[in-house]
Structures are given as C-alpha cells and as structure tokens.
C-alpha positions as CSV (number, residue, x, y, z in Angstrom):
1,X,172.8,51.6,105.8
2,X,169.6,53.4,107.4
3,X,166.5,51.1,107.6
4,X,163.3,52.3,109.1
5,X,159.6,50.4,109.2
6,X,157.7,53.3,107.9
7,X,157.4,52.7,103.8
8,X,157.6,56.4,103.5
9,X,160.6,57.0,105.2
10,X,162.8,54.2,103.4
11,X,166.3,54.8,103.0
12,X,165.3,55.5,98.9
13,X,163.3,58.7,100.0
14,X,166.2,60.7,100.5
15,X,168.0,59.3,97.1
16,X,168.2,61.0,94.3
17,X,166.9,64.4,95.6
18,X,170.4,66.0,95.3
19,X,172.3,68.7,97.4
20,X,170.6,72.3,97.8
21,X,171.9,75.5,99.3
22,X,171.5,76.2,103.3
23,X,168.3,78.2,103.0
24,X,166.7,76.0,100.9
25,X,167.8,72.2,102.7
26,X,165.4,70.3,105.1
27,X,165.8,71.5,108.8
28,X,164.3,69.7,111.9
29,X,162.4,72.7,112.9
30,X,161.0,73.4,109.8
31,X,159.8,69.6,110.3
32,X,158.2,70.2,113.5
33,X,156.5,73.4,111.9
34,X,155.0,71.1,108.8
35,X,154.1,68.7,111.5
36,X,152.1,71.2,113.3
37,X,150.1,72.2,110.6
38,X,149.6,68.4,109.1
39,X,148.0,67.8,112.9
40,X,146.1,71.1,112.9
41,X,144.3,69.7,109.7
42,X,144.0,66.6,110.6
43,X,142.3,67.6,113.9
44,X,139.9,70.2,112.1
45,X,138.6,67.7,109.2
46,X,138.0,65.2,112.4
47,X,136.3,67.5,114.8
48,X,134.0,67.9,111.6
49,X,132.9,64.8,111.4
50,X,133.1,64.3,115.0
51,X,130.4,66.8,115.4
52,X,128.6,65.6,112.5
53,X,128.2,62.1,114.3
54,X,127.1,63.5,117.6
55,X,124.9,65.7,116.5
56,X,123.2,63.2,114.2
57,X,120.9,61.6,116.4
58,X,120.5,62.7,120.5
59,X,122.9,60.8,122.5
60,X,121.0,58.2,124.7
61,X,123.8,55.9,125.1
62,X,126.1,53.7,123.6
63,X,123.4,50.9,122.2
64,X,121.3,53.3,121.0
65,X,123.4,55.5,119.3
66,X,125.9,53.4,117.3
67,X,124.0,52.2,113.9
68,X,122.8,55.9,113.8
69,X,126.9,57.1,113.8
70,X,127.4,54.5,111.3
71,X,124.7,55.3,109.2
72,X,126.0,59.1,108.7
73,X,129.5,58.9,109.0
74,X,129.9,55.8,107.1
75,X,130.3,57.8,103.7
76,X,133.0,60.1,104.8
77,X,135.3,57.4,106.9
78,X,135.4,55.8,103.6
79,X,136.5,58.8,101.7
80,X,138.5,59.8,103.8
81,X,140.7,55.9,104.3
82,X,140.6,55.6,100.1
83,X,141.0,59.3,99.9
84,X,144.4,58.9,102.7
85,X,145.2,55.8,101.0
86,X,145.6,57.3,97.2
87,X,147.3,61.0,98.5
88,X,149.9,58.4,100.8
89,X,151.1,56.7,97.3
90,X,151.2,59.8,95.5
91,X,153.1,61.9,98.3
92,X,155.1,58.6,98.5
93,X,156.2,58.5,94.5
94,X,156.6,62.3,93.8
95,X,158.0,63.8,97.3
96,X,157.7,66.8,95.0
97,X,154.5,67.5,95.8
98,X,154.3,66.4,99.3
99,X,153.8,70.3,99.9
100,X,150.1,69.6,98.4
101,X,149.5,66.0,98.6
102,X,150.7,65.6,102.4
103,X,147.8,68.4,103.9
104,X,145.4,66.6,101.8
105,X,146.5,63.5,103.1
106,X,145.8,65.1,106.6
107,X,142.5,66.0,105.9
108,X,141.0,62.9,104.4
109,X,142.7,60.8,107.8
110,X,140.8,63.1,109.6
111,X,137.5,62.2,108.0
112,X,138.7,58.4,108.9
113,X,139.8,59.4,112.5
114,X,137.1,61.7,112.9
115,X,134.2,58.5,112.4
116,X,136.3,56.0,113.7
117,X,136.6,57.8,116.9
118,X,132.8,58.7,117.1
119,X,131.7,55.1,116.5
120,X,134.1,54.1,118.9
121,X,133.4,57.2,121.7
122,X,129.9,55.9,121.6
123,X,130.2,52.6,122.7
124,X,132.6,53.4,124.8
125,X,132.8,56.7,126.5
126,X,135.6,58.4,127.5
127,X,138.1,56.2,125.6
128,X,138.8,58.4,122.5
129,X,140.3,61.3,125.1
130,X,142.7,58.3,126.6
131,X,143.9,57.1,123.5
132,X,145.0,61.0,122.6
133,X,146.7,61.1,125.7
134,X,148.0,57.9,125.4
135,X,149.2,58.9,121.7
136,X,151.0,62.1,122.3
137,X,152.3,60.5,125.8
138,X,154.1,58.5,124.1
139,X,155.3,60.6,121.5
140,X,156.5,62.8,123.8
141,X,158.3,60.1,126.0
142,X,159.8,58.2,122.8
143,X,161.4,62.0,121.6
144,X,163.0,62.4,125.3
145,X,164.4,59.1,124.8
146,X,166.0,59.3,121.4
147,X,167.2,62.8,122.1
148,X,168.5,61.7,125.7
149,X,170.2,58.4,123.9
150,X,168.5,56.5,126.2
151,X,167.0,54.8,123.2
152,X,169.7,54.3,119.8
153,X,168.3,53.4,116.3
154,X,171.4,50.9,115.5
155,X,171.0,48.4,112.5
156,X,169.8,45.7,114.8
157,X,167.4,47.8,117.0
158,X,166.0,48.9,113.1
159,X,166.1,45.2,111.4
160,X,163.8,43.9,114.7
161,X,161.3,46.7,114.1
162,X,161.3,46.4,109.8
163,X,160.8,42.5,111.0
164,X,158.2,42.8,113.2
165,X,156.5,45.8,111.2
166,X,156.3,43.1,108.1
167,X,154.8,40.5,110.6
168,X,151.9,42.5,111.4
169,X,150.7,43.8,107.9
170,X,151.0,40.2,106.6
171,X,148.8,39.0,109.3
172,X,146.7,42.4,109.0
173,X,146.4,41.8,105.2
174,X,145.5,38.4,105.6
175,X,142.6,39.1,108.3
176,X,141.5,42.2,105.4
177,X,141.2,39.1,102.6
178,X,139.2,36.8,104.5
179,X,136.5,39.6,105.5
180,X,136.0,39.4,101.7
181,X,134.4,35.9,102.9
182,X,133.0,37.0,105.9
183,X,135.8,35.7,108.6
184,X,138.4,36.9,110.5
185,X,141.0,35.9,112.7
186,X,139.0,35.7,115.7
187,X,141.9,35.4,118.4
188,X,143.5,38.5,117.7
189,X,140.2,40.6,117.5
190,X,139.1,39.5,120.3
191,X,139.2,40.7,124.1
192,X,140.8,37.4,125.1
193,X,144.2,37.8,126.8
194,X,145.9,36.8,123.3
195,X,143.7,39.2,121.8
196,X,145.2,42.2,124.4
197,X,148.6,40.7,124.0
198,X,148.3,40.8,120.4
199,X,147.6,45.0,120.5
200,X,149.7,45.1,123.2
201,X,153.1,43.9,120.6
202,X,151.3,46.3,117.9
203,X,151.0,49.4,120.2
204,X,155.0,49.1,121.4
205,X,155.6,48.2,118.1
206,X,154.2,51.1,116.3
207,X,155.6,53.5,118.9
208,X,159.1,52.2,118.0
209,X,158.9,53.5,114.5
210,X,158.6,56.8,115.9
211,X,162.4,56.0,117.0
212,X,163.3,55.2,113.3
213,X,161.2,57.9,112.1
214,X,163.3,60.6,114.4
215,X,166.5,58.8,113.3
216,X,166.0,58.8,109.4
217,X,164.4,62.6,109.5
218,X,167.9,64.2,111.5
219,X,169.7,62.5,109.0
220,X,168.1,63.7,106.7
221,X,168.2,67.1,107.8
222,X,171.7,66.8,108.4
223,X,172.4,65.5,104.9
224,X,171.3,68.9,103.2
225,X,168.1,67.4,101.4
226,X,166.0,69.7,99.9
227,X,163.5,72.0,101.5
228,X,160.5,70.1,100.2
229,X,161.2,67.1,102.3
230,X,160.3,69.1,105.6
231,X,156.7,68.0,104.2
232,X,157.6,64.4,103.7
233,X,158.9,64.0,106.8
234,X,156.0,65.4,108.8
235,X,154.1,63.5,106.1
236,X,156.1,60.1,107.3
237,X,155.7,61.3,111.2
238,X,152.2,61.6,110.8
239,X,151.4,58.1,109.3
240,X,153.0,56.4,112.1
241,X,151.1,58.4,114.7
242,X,147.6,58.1,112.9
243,X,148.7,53.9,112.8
244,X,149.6,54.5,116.5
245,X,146.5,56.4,117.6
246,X,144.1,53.5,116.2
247,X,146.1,50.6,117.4
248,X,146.2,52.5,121.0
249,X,141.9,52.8,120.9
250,X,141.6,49.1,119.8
251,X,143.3,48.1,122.7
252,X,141.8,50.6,124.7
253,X,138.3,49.5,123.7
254,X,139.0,45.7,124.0
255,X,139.9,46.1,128.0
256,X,136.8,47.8,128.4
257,X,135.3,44.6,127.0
258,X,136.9,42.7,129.5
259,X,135.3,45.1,132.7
C-alpha cells in the first residue's frame, strides 16, 4: 500500500484514472518538464511582487522599510495564499484540470512567496537568497539519495513521515485558531533553542516528503496513469517545496535573531 504525507499525492490520486496508451501515460520526464514551467511561474509572479515591494519606498534599512512592504504587498500575499489555497482544492478534486488549475496555483504562491520573501529580505538581508539555496540544495541532495537508494520509501519510513506530517498541522492549525484571539504558541515561534529545534524537526520533516513524493510519482509513472497527471505531480512536487522554502526562511530568520 503506497502512503505519502503530501494530501495531493495520496495513494487515491492515482485511483480511478484508468489505463491509457504509451503516448498518452504519465512519464517522469514529462514531470520534470511540468515542474519546470510550474517554478518558472511561480518565480515570475514573485519577482513581480518582489520588485513591487522594493521599489515601494527607498530602502534605508530593515526598521525603516518593513510597515511600508507590508502596507503594499499586504493585498497581493493575501490573494495570492486564498487564491493558492482555493486552485490547491480544485487541482486536488478534479486532477482533470490540473493542466489549468496547477499554473494558476503557481502564480498566486508566487504572489505569497513573492511578499513573504520581501517582508522577510528586509528585516533581514541576505536571508531570502540562503533559503533558495538551501531549498534546491536539498532537493537536489534528497533526489541523489532516492535515485542512489541510499534513502528507501518503505511503509515504515512513509507511516513516520504521514505521522509526523499530521503532528505539525494540528499544532500549526491550533497556533492559526488562537491568532483569532490574539495568542500564539510562543515557544515554538520564538528564537529560543526549542523554538530552532521546533523548525529544525519541520525543515527535515518537510524535506522527507520530497522522498515520498519521488516514490508515489515513479509509481505512478510506471503504472501507465494518464498523461494529465504529469501536471498533478509537478502540482504535488511543488507544494512540498513552496512548504519547504518557508519553513527553511523561518528558521533562517530566527538564528539571525539569536546573533
């Protein structure tokens, strides 16, 4: 039974999608191609806003710049997280479309990444171009290791991850509710040492589902699925990194606290 931590790459996305001729199945390259294009998107609509920030006000340092970023990029991080939010479930429910619904996906997480990063690049500098590094690093290292075998997706390796996945949206939809009352769970926002160990678990634990992800998408390939599903699976690859990307600049930002 294949398991994996990502919602949108569950074992009941590649059910009832039935068997397809050669030319017109899922291949991993044609993944990797869908993938490319999803980033190239994503990366535009963020540079966008990016620019939009920095060019807002003249940059005079991190104090002095940050309620101006939040001020003009405010409105288009919000469409773009309820815009990424609504395009997810619908790419999610009808797979179908995921050849529309997953580039506009793309585009409205790069109006989210695009402000987050700003707001975040101004307060502290240099940090957005480490966690990119950081991001891709360790996609890059994660894909040597499944194809080497250094690293296996067995049933236990995947039950730990869906575990530990569960753990942290519980406690990250509990921490969402009580902002709705103006608190928080202080200790793991914080730049205390739990509050870096807590990122820390989150950062190797998002990088894992890159493992499952890899796993359940050459199965999928290999299991004839239809053509379509190239999208969803860069669609699925691309939700995990986005998740990985923000957990790795949290962390990033809360050791520069600590300096």
């Amino acid at each position: 039974m294949m398991r994996t931590s990502n919602p949108v790459l569950s074992r009941r996305a590649f059910e009832g999608v039935g068997s397809f001729s050669a030319e017109d199945t899922m291949t991993i390259q044609g993944v990797v191609n869908k993938s490319l294009v999803l980033l190239f998107l994503l990366v535009l609509s963020a540079s966008w806003v990016w620019n939009k920030a920095f060019q807002s006000v003249p940059f005079i340092g991190p104090q002095g710049t940050g309620a101006a970023v939040s001020g003009s990029v405010y409105p288009l991080m919000m469409i773009g997280l309820f815009g990424g939010m609504i395009f997810a479930f619908v790419t999610i429910f009808k797979k179908e479309w995921s050849n529309v619904t997953a580039p506009v996906y793309a585009v409205c997480e790069g109006l989210f990444i695009g402000g987050i990063s700003a707001v975040f690049e101004m307060k502290y500098p240099g940090v957005v171009m480490q966690a990119v590094v950081l991001t891709f690093g360790t996609l890059f290292c994660l894909l040597i290791a499944y194809k080497s075998g250094l690293i296996r997706a067995t049933e236990k390796f995947k039950l730990g991850i869906v575990a530990a996945t569960g753990a942290i949206f519980v406690v990250y939809m509990v921490n969402w509710i009580m902002s709705f009352f103006g608190a928080s769970i202080q200790l793991i926002n914080s730049s205390s040492n739990f509050g870096i160990g807590f990122s820390v678990v989150i950062v190797i634990i998002a990088a894992l589902n890159l493992i499952l992800d890899f796993d359940l998408i050459e199965q999928g390939a290999s299991g004839g699925m239809p053509k379509y599903m190239e999208w969803y699976g860069a669609f699925a690859l691309m939700v995990t990194l986005v998740w990985l990307y923000i957990e790795i600049l949290r962390l990033l930002a809360k050791l520069r606290e600590r300096r």
